[in-house]
N, C-alpha and C positions, 0 to 999 in steps of 0.2 A: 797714601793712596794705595788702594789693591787695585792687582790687575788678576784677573784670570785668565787662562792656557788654554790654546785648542790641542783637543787630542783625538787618537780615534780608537773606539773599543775594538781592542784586539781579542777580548776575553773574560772570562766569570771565575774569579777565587770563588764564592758564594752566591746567595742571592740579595746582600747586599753590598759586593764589594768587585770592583769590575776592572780587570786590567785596563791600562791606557795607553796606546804606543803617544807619545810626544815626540815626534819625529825621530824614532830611533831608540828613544829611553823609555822604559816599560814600568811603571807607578803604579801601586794601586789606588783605587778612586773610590768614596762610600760612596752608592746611588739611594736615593730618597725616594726613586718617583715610578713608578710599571712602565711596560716599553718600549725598554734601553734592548738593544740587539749587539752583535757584534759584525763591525764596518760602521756604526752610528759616529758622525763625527760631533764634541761636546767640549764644554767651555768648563774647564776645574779653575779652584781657587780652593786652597786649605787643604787638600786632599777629599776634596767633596764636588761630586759632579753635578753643577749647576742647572743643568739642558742641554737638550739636542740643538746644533745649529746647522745649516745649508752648507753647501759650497760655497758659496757667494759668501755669507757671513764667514766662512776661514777666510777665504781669498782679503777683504779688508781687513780683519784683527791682523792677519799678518803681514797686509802693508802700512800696518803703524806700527809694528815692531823694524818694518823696512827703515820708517822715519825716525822714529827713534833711535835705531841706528846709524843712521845717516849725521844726526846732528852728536852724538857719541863721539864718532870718527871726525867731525868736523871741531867737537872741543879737544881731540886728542893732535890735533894740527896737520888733518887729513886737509890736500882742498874740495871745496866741494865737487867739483867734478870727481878726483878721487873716493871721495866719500859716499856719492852719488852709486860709484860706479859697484863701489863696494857692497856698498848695502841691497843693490837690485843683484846682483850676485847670490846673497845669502837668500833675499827673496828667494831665489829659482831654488835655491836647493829647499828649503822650508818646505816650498811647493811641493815639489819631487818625493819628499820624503812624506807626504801624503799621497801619493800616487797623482798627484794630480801636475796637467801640463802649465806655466805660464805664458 
């Protein structure tokens, strides 16, 4: 299974290759498609920027990376409330490090 990353363009090596902050870490991304700005937030896989997505569409991709962590910590012999508590923690910061509030 792939998954792809949200990220948010931070910036232009070229005109077809677009820095990416991913919460902190700075990637660069091919872009395919006319557009693309920088503050656009986008969904990479392979080093190749998929599309633009909303708020709303980050705010869910990264609450199944919340869930997915959550049952991680939960096979690592977190309990779930522990687990629970852990993973809505990372949420916030995930969040954050898009500027955005949860």
């Amino acid at each position: 299974m792939c998954w792809a990353t949200p990220g948010r363009v931070v910036g232009f090596v070229d005109d077809c290759i677009a820095k990416i902050d991913f919460g902190g870490i700075e990637r660069g991304a091919i872009v395919g498609f006319e557009g693309l700005g920088v503050g656009d937030l986008v969904m990479v896989h392979s080093g190749v920027v998929l599309g633009k997505i909303t708020t709303s569409e980050l705010t869910s991709n990264l609450g199944l990376f919340m869930e997915a962590e959550k049952i991680g910590l939960q096979d690592l012999g977190y309990s779930a409330v522990e687990a629970e508590s852990l993973a809505k923690e990372e949420f916030r910061v995930l969040l954050a490090s898009f500027g955005l509030k949860p």
